[in-house]
N, C-alpha and C positions, 0 to 999 in steps of 0.2 A: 411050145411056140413062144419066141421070145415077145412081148408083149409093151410099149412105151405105155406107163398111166400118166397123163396129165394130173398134176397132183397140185392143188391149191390151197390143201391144208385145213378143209372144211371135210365136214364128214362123208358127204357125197363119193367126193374121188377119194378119198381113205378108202371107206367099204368099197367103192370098185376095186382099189388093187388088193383088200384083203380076197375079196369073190374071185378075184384073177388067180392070186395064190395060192387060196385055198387046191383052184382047178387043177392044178399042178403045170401051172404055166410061169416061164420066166419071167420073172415081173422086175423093169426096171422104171422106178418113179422119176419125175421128168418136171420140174418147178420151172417157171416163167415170170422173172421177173418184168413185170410191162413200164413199169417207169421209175420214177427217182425219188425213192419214201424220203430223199433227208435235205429235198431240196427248198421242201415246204412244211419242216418240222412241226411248224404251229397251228398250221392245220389239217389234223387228219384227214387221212381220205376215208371215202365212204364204203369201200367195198372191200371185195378179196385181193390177194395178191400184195398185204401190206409183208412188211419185214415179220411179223407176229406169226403172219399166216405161213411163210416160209419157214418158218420156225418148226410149226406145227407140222407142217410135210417131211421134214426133215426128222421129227420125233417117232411118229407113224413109220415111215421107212425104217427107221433101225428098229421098232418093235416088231416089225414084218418080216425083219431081216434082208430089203433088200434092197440092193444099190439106188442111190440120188444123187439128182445132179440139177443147179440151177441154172436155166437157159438165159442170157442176156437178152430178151427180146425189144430193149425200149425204145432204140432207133425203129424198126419193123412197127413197133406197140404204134408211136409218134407218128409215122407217116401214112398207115394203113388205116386207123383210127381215131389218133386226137385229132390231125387236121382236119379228116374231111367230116368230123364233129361238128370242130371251128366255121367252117366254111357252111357249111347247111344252118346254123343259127345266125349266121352272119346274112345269107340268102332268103331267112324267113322260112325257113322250113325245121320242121322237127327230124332230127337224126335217131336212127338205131343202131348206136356202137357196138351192140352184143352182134348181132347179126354180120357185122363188120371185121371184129374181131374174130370170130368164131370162121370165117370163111377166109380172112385174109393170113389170120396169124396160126389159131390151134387147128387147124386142117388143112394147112396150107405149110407156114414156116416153120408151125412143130414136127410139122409130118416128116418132113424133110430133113430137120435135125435126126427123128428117132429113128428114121431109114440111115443116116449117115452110122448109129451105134448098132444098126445090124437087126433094128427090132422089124418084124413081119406087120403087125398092127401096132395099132394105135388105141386107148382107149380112153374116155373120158367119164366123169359123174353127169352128166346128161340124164334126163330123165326122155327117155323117144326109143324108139324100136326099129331095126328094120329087120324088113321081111322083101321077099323078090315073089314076081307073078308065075305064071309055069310057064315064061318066056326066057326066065333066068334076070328079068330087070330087076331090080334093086330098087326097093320103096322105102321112103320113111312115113313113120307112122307115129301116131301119139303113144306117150307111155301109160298104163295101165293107170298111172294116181293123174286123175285128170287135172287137179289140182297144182300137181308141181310141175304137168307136163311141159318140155322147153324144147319142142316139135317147130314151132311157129321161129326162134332163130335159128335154126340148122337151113332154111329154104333154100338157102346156093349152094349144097354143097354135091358136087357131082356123081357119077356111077364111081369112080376111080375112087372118090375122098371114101364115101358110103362103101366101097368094098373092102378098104383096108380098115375100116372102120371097128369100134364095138364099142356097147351101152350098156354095160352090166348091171345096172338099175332099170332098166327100161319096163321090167316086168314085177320090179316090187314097190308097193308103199312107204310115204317117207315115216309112219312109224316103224315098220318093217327095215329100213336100212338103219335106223336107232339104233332098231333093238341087235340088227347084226353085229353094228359097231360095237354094241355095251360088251355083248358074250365074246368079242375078240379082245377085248380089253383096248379099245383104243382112244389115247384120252381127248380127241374130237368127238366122241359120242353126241356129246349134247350141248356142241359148241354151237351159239346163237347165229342164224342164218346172213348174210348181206345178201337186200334186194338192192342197194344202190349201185349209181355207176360208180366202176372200180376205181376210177382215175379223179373222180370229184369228190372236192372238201368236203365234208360234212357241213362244217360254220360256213363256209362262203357262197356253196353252190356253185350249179356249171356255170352262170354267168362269168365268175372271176375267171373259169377257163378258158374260156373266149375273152373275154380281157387281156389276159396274161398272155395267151398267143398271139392275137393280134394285135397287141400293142395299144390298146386304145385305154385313156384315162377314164376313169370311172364317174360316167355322165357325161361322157364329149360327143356320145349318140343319144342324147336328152331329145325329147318330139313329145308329138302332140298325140293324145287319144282322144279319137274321134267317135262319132256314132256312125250307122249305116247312112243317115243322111250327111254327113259331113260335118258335123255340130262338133265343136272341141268341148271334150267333158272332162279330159284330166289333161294330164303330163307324165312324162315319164322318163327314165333315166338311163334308156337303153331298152331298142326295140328288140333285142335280143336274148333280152327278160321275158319273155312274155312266146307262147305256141299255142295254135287253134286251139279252141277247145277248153282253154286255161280260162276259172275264174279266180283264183285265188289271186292278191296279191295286184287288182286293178285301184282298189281305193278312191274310184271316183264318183260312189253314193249318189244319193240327188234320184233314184231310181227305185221303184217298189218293186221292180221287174230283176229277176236274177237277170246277170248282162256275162256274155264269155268273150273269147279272143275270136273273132269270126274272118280274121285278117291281119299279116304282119308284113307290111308293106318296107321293104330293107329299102328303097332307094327316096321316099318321103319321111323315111323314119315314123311313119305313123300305125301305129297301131289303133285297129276298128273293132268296135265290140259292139255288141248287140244280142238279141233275144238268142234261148237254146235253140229257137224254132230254125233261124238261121242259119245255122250247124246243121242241119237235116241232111244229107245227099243220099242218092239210089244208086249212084255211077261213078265210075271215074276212071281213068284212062289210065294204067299202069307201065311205067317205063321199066328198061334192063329186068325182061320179063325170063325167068330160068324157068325150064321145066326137067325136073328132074329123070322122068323118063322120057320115053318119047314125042315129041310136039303134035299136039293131037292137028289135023287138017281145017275142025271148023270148030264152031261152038260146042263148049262144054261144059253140063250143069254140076257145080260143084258145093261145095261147103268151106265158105271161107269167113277171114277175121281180120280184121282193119290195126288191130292192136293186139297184145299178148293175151292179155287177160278180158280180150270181149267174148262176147258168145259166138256160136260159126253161128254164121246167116246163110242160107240158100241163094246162091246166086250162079247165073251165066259168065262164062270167062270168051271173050272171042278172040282169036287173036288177030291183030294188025298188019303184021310183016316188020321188021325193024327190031323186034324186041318189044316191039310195044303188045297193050290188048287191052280192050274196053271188059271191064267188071258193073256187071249188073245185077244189084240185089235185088232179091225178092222183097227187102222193103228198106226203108229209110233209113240209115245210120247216121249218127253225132260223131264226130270227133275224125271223122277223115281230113287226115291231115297232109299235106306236100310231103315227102321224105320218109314217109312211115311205108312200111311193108303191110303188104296184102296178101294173104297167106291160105 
């Protein structure tokens, strides 16, 4: 089976397309370049997919012996992801580019690239599994290292994406895909991980991304931080600095009480902070609701997470009509955020 690997030059998708290889499957490696490493030489970005990393994809392929090729995705990368990045911190809400990316570009526009070279599947270093019910529906499921599991950005991707799909890690430990890597000899074995977003400075942070696209001078959305009674307690330098839930980086002291971001209000430019207790919610009402198999008819008790790395909480899913549907936990969670996925 001729097989496309998403290959970012980390050891993840290495070991999938050596696993692919070894299988005795055509294995042709597939790089994505998402933006323009030489446009902002002086400051690194933070994640995968720099020129280093393509590097490294490109080293791994000819040790595997098998064909690469680097996709130009930065227009696709730019409209699918950076803007509506831009646009959701501009709004006050916190964005998930992975989830974005992962559904607009690598299962979506790669998909399409690796059908156009004739490949059957597709596969990526994903850590998540699927499996199908004895209806033939196609599930996705968590991977076996709960730890690295990255189940929670895959959420929209369809029966069609998930059936062309494969996760050749899905079933092993990340000391396990190391040690795959070491005994094939491949020299990402124990290259150091990026948890950051791929497209953000390291030195500047995403603030200057939203900057930089939308044109705005650095402090020209300066306002006021307030308290939950309306009290100005600091200033700030751009409300777009700052997502629920955030305490770092308020610096407006005067207070014994830890204080977090409990509100970022884009059209007052004010940012409101106040007690963790604040942050508490049981409920919330989820928009551009996917369900991956069938749309159940009423209420459904599930196991869900507000964030990547929270614990599931027990809660009721009902749904609305529209796309929409009320989540109700079994108890209180911190840090539900506008824009964030509920999973």
């Amino acid at each position: 089976m001729k097989i496309a690997v998403a290959m970012s030059g980390g050891v993840d998708s290495s070991t999938a397309a050596y696993i692919l290889k070894s299988g005795g499957h055509d294995v042709v490696g597939l790089s994505m370049q998402m933006y323009d490493n030489l446009s902002n030489a002086d400051s690194p970005y933070g994640g995968c997919c720099t020129i280093d990393d393509l590097a490294d994809a490109r080293r791994v392929a000819w040790k595997l012996e098998i064909p690469h090729f680097t996709l130009n995705l930065e227009q696709n990368f730019h409209e699918k992801v950076i803007t509506p990045f831009v646009q959701s911190y501009l709004s006050g809400m916190t964005p998930s580019p992975c989830v974005l990316c992962n559904t607009h570009v690598k299962f979506d526009l790669f998909h399409q690239k690796a059908q156009a070279i004739g490949a059957e599947r597709i596969a990526t270093g994903h850590y998540a599994r699927i499996t199908s019910d004895r209806h033939g529906v196609l599930e996705l499921r968590k991977a076996k290292d709960r730890a690295k599991d990255q189940s929670y950005f895959l959420f929209e991707l369809s029966q069609d994406q998930l059936r062309d799909a494969m996760f050749p890690l899905g079933e092993l430990t990340k000391p396990q895909v190391r040690a795959i890597a070491e005994e094939a000899g491949l020299s990402v074995a124990r290259k150091k991980e990026s948890y950051e977003i791929c497209f953000v400075p390291q030195k500047d942070g995403y603030a200057s991304i939203v900057e930089r696209e939308a044109g705005i001078a650095s402090g020209a959305d300066a306002g006021e931080i307030v308290d939950a009674e309306g009290n100005v307690v600091g200033q700030h330098d751009g409300y777009y600095h700052f997502t629920i839930g955030q305490r770092r980086g308020l610096q407006i002291g005067g207070s014994a009480e830890r204080s977090y971001v409990i509100d970022v209000n884009p059209f007052t430019r004010r940012v409101v902070v106040g007690p963790g207790s604040a942050l508490e919610r049981n409920e919330l009402v989820a928009e551009r609701v996917h369900w991956i198999g069938e749309a159940p008819s009423g209420a459904v008790e599930v196991q869900a997470r507000v964030r990547s790395r929270a614990a599931d909480v027990s809660a009721t899913v009902t749904p609305l009509g529209g796309e929409r549907a009320r989540v109700l936990f079994a108890q209180k969670l911190r840090g539900v955020a506008p824009g964030q996925a509920v999973v």
